[in-house]
VMD Tcl script that draws the C-alpha trace (Angstrom):
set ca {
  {-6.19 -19.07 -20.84}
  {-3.28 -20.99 -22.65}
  {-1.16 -23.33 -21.10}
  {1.82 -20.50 -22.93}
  {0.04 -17.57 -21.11}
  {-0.33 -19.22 -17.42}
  {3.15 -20.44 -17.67}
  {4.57 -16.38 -17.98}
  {2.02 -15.07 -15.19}
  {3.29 -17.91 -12.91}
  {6.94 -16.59 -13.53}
  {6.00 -13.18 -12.88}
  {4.13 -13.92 -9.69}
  {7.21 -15.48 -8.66}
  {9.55 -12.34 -9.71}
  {7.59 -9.74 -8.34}
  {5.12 -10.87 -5.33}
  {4.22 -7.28 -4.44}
  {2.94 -6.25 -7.72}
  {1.17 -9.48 -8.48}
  {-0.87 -8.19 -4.87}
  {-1.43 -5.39 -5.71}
  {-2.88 -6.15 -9.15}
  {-5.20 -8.70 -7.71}
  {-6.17 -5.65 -4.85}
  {-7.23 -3.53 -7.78}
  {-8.93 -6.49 -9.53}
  {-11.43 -7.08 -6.74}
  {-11.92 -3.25 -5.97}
  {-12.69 -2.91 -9.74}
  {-15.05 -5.68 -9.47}
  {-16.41 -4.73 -6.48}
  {-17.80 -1.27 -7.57}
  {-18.34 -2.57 -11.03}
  {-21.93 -3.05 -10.25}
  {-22.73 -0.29 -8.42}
  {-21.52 1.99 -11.48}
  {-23.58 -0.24 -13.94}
  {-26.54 0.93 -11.46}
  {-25.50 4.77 -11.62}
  {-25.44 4.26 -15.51}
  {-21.96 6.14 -15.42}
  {-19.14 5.55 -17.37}
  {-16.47 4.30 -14.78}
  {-13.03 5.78 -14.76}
  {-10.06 3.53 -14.85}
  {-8.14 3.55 -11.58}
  {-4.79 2.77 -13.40}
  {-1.84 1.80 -10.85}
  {1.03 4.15 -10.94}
  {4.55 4.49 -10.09}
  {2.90 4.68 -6.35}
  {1.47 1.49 -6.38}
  {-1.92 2.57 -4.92}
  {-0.92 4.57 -2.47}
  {-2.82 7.85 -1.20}
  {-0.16 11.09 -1.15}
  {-0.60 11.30 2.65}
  {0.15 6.97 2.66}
  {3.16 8.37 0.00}
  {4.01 11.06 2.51}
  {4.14 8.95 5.92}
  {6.44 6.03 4.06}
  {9.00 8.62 3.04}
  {8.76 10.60 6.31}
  {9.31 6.70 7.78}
  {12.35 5.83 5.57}
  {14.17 9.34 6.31}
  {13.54 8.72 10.05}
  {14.88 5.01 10.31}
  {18.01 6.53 8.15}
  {18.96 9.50 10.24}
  {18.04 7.95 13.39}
  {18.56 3.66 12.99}
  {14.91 3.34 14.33}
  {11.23 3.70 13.56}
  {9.63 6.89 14.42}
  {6.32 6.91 17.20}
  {2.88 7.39 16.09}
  {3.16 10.76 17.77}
  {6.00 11.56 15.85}
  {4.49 10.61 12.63}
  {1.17 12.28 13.51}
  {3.10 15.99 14.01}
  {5.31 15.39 11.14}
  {2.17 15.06 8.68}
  {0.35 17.72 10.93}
  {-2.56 15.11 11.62}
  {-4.82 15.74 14.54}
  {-5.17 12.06 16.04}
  {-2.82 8.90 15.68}
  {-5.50 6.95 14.43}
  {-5.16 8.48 10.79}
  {-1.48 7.05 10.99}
  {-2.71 3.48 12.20}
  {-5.12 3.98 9.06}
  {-2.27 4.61 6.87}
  {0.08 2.12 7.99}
  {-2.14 -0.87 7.86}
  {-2.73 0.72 4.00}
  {1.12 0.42 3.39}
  {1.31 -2.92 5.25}
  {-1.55 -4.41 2.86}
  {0.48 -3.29 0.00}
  {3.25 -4.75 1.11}
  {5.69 -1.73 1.99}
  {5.97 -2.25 5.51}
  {5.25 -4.45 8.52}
  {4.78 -3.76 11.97}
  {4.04 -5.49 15.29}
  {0.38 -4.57 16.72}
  {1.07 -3.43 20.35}
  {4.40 -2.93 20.08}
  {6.11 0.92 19.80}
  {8.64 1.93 16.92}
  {7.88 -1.81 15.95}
  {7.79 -0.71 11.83}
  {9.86 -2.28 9.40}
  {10.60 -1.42 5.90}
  {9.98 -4.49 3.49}
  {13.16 -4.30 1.12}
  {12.10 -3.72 -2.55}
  {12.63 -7.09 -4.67}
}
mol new
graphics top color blue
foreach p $ca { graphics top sphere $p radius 0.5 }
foreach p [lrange $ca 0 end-1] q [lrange $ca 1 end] { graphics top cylinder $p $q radius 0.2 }
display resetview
């Protein structure tokens, strides 16, 4: 790599954290299943971030249902809450989801701790 080229890909690691993670997320996943496709002798199929940066719809569907929640009500909903509002049978789908979206960098919560989720602002 040039001297040029790490210079700008410092910068933008600095200006956007969150996307430089998530890049390097779907780096190693690519890499990671690389060599089982080589195996399969299939052609593999770009998993392309979009505007959703990675998420699943139901992962799309909880943080939304999250940020409506803390606006109307100035808290975080339960997991019981969350788990009726996206018709889930057990809360430990919505544990699933949430340490997605807290990987990703979207939210953060404390383990142990109820309505403990906090929305990361956007940069």
């Amino acid at each position: 790599m040039t001297e040029a080229l790490c210079m700008k890909a410092r910068a933008l690691i600095a200006a956007e954290p969150r996307l430089a993670r998530e890049v390097v997320r779907q780096l190693a996943r690519e890499r990671k299943h690389e060599g089982a496709e080589r195996l399969r002798g299939s052609v593999k199929n770009g998993n392309a971030p979009g505007t959703t940066g990675g998420m699943t719809a139901r992962q799309r569907d909880l943080l939304m249902f999250v940020k409506t929640y803390i606006k109307r009500q100035g808290f975080a909903p339960s997991f019981e809450e969350m788990k009726s509002a996206l018709g889930l049978a057990s809360k430990a789908g919505i544990h699933r989801m949430i340490a997605g979206l807290e990987e990703r960098g979207f939210l953060t919560h404390a383990p142990r701790r109820a309505r403990s989720i906090r929305l990361v602002a956007a940069p």
